[in-house]
Every structure is written in structure tokens, then in C-alpha cells.
N, C-alpha and C positions, 0 to 999 in steps of 0.2 A: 866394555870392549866391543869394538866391530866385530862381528863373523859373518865373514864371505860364504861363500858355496862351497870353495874348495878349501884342501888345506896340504902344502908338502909333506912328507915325514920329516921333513928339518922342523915348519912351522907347526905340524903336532907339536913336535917333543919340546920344542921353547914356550909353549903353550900349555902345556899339559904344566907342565914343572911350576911356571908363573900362576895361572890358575887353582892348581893344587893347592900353592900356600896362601890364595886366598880363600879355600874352603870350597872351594867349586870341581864337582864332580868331571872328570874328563874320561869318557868311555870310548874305547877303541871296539867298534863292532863288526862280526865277523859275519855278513850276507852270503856264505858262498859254502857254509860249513868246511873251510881251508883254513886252519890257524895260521900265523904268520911264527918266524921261528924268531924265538926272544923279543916278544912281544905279549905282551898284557892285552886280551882281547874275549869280550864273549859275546857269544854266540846271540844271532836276530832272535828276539822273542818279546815282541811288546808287549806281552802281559809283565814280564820281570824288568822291562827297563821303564815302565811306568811309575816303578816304586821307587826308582830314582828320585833325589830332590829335584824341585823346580827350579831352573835355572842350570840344570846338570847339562853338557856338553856331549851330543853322540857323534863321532867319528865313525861313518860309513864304509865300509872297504869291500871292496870284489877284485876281479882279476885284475883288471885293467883302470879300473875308476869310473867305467863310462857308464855300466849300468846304474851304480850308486848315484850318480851327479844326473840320470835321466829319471831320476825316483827320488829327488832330494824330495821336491813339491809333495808327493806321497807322504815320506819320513816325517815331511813339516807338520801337514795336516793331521797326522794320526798323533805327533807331541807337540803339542801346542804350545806347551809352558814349557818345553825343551830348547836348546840351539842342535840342530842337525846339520852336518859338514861332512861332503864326500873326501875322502882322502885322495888328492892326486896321483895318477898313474896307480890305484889300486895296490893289490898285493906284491906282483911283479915289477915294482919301482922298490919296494921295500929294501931298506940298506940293512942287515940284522944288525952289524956292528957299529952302525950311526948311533951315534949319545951327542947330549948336550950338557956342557959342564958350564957351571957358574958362572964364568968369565964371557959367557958365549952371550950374554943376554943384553 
């Protein structure tokens, strides 16, 4: 798979889901200590997301998206063996009641 910089919360969740059942870790992380509401998300701490597998996927999130995506290069260098992706428009784009069901893909 490609991965871009960014990523929608449509193109997370079609992602996550396709990723998942091929065994690939997809982490929604949370820079801003602001959880997102009905959303699976922890907390920046790169000492615990190191222990992630290699090839594990971190979704970046803040307010807006713009700090994330001006720190991707950062996120990159500190996981090397990681994919890093800011989440577009951040927290406040967030849909809570966006899903993606089977047929969507």
C-alpha cells in the first residue's frame, strides 16, 4: 500500500478495517491529550508506540491537522520502521457517527 501524508476520516476507517484483516497494526494517536468521542485512540508516547510491530500504521491527530502534517518529517524520523499519517482537518473534522460498512470498500 501507498501512504500519503494525509489521511480523511473516511480514508482512516476504510483503511483501518482493510489493514486490520491483513494483520497490520492501525493506531489512531492522540497529540493534543483531547480524545476524540467514539474513537479508538492513544495517547503520543513513543516509548509505547515503539513496541508496536514494524510496519504498524500511526495516525496523527490535533486540532485542526496542521500541527500533525507540519511534524509528519519529525513523527517519521523518530519511527523509522513505522508508516506515519496526519489525519486531515484533525480532531474538529471528526464525524463520531461516520462508519464504514463492508459494501463501502
Amino acid at each position: 500500500m501507498n501512504y500519503p501524508d494525509e489521511w480523511t476520516q473516511e480514508e482512516f476507517l476504510k483503511n483501518k478495517q482493510k489493514l486490520q484483516q491483513e494483520g497490520v497494526a492501525v493506531v489512531l494517536v492522540d497529540t493534543i491529550l483531547s480524545s476524540i468521542e467514539k474513537a479508538d485512540s492513544v495517547v503520543y508516547n513513543p516509548y509505547e508506540l515503539k513496541k508496536y510491530p514494524e510496519g504498524s500504521v500511526f495516525v496523527f491527530y490535533c486540532d485542526t491537522g496542521k500541527a500533525t502534517k507540519e511534524r509528519l518529517k519529525e513523527y517519521k524520523e523518530k519511527f523509522p520502521n513505522h508508516h506515519c499519517i496526519s489525519l486531515k482537518g484533525g480532531r474538529g473534522y471528526w464525524r463520531k457517527d461516520m462508519m464504514v460498512l463492508d459494501n463501502d470498500q
